[in-house]
C-alpha positions as CSV (number, residue, x, y, z in Angstrom):
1,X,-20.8,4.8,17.7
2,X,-18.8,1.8,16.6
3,X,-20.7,1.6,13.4
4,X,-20.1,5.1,12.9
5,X,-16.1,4.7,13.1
6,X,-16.1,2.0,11.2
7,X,-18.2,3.1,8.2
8,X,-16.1,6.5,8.6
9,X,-12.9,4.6,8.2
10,X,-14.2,2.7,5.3
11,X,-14.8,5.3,3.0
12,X,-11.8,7.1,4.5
13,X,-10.5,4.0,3.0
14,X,-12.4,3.9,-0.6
15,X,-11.5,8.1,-0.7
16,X,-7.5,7.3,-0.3
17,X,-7.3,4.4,-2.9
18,X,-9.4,6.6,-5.7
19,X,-6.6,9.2,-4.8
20,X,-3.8,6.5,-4.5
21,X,-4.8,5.0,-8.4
22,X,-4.9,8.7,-9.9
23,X,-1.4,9.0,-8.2
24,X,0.3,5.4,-9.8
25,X,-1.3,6.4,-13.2
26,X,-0.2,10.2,-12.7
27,X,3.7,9.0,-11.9
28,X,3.2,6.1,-14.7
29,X,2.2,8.6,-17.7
30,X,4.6,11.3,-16.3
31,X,8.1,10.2,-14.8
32,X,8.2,6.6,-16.6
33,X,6.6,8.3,-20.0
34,X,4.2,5.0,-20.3
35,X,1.1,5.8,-22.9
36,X,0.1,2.8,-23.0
37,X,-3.6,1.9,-21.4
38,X,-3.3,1.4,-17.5
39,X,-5.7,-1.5,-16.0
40,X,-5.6,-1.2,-12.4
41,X,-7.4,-3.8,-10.5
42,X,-8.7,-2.5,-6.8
43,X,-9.1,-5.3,-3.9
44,X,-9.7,-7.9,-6.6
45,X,-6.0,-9.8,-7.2
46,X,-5.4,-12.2,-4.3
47,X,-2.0,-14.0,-4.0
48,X,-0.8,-17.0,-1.8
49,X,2.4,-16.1,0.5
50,X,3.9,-16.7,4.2
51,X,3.4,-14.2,7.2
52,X,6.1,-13.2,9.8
53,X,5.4,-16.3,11.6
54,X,6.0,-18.5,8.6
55,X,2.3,-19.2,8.4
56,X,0.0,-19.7,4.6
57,X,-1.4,-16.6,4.1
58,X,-3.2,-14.8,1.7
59,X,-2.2,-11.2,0.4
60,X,-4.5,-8.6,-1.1
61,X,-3.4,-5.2,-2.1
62,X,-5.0,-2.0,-2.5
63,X,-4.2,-1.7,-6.1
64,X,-3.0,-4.2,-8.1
65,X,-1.4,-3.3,-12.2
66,X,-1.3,-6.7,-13.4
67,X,1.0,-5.4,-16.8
68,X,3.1,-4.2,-14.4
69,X,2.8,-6.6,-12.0
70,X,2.8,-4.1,-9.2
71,X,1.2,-4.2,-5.8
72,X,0.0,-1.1,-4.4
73,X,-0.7,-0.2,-0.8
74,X,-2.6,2.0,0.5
75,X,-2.3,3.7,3.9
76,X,-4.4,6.5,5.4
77,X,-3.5,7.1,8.6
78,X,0.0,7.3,10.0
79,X,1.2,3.7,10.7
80,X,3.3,1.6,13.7
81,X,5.0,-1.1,13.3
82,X,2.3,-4.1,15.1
83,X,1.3,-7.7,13.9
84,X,-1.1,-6.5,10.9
85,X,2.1,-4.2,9.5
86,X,5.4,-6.8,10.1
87,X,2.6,-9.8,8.1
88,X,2.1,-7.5,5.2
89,X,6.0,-6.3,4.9
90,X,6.7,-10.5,5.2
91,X,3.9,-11.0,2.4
92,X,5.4,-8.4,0.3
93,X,8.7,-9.9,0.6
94,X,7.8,-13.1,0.1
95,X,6.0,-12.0,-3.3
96,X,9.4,-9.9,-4.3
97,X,11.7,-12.3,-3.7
98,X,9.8,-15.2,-5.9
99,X,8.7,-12.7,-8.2
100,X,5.2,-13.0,-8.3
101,X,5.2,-9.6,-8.2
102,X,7.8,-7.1,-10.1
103,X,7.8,-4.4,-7.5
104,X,5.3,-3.0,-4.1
105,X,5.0,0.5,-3.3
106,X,3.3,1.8,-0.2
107,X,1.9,5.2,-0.1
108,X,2.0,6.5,3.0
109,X,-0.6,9.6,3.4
110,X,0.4,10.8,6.6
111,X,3.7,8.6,7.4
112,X,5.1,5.8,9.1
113,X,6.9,5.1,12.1
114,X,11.1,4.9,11.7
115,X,10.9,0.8,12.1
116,X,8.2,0.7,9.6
117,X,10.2,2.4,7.0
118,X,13.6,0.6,8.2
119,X,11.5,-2.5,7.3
120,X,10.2,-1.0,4.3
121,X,13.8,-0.4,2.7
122,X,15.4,-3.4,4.4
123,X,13.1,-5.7,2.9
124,X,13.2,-3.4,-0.6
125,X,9.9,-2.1,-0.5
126,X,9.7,0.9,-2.3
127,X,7.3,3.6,-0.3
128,X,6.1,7.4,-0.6
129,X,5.8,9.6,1.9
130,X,2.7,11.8,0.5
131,X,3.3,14.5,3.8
132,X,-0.6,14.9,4.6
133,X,0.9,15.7,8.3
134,X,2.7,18.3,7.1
135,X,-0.6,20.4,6.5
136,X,-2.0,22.3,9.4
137,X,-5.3,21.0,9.0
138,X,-4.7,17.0,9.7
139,X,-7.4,15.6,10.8
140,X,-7.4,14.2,13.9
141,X,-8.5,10.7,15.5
């Protein structure tokens, strides 16, 4: 049953970054009027930065736009504020601040909790809210 989950999450995973990089491009060619070509990298940029503890640590995002030097996160399932969640806000804000990357959006499919997105904002990570728990039919789990 384990396996199951876990290769269930996995493409849950795969399904929401294929949605996430037609969303960047979509907001790219449409709101920001780019028309240029887009090159979006998935799970393949990896940078060096500190976690919340202060520790090395690596930092991969969902999508990476190396012209734009933009980090992408993905997240499927409504999301807490634990370990996992505080080192990747830290990463992120370690990348920002020495600006190894321009900007970092989160999309958040079916939301975050408030002291995630306090984080989020205090820390000037941009996020979106995509409101999949707003439809009737969320799935559950």
């Amino acid at each position: 049953l384990n396996e199951v989950v876990l290769t269930q999450n996995r493409a849950r995973g795969k399904t929401f970054e294929q949605m996430g990089s037609v969303l960047v491009e979509s907001y790219l060619r449409n709101t920001e009027n780019y028309l240029g070509p887009i090159n979006i990298s998935a799970d393949k940029t990896i940078f060096e930065s500190i976690d919340s503890k202060g520790r090395q640590s690596k930092r991969r995002y969902d999508l990476y736009l190396p012209d734009f030097k933009l980090g992408v996160e993905i997240k499927s399932g409504r999301i807490s504020y634990q370990k996992s969640i505080k080192d990747q806000i830290y990463k992120d804000h370690y990348l920002l601040k020495r600006k190894l990357v321009n900007d970092v959006w989160w999309l958040l499919f079916y939301g975050a909790s408030e002291k995630v997105l306090t984080e989020l904002l205090g820390r000037k990570i941009n996020f979106i809210d995509l409101g999949f728990n707003d439809f009737e039919d969320e799935p559950k789990g």
